[in-house]
N, C-alpha and C positions, 0 to 999 in steps of 0.2 A: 802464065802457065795454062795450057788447054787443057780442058776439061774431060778431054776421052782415056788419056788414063789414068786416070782415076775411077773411071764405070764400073770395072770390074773389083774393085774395093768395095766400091758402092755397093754391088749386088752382094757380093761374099755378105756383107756387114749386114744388108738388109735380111738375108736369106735365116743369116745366125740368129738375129733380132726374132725371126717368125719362128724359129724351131725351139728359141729360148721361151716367147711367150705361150708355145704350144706346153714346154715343160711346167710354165706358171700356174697352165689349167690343170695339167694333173697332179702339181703340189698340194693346188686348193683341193681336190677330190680325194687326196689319199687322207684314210681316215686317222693317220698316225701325225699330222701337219695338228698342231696348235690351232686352236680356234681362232683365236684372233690374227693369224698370219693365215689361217683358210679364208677369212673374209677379205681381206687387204690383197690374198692371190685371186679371188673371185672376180672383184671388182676391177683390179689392172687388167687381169683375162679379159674380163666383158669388156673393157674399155678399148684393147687391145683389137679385139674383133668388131667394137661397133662402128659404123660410118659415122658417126655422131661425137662433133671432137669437141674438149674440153674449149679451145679457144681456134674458131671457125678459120679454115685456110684463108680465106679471103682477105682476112687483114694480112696487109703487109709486115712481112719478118715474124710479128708474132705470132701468124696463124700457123707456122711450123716448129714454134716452142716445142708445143705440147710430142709433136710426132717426135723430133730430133735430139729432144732435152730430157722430158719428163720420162713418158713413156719406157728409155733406155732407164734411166734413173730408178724408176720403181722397178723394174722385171730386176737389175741387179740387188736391189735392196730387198727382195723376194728370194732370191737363187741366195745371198751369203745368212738369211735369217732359215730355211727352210733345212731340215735334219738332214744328215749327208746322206743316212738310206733312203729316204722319201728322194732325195735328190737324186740318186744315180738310177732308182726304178724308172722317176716322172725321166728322166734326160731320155733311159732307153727308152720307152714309150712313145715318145718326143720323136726323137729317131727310127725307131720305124714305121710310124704310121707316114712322116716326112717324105719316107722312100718308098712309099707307094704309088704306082704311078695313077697323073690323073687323066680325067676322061673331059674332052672339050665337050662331046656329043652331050655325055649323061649332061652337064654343067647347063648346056643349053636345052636340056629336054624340062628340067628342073625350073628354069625360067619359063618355057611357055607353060606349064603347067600352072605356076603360079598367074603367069599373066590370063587365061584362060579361067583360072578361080576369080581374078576379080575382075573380068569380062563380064563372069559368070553374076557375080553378084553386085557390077552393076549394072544388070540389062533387069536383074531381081528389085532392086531399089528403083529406077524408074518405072516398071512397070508397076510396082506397090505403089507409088504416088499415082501414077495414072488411073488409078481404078478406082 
């Protein structure tokens, strides 16, 4: 079976995924969430957002556990534990910050900016050793 229709599954699935773990960060934040499901939503969020993955892509089959397994796993076990009002404010929340449109320009003005801070400070650090 070829692989191209299924892409747009793919995307649908991945796009739900993002707009779900977007709802997982404002669970953790609304202050009527249970503490201990505010931490367990905090930490799938960060983990959901960081480049830094539980079990590295580069191993074969299992470096995509964490992305295709877990990751799904926890944001559901997050969405059926979290109150239904907390849930339908963070979902709207979710929803249209989602549908805002975004800017390639700003995206890229934001990276040289940053690349430009640590230009900056490292042309500061070799010149402190040099002196």
């Amino acid at each position: 079976m070829p692989l191209l229709p299924l892409l747009p599954s793919f995307r649908s699935a991945a796009r739900r995924l993002k707009r779900e773990a977007l709802t997982v960060y404002f669970v953790a934040r609304d202050p009527r969430t249970p503490w201990a499901l505010r931490l367990l939503a905090l930490a799938v969020a960060a983990y959901a957002a960081s480049p830094i993955d539980l079990i590295p892509d580069f191993i074969p089959v299992l470096g995509y556990v964490d992305d295709l397994l877990l990751l799904p796993l926890a944001v559901w076990l997050i969405l059926r534990l979290a109150p239904a009002g907390v849930l339908d404010d963070s979902r709207a929340r979710a929803a249209s910050l989602a549908a805002r449109p975004t800017s390639r320009a700003a995206a890229l003005c934001i990276v040289a900016l940053w690349l430009a801070a640590l230009g900056g400070l490292g042309y500061w650090w070799l010149a402190r050793d040099g002196a």
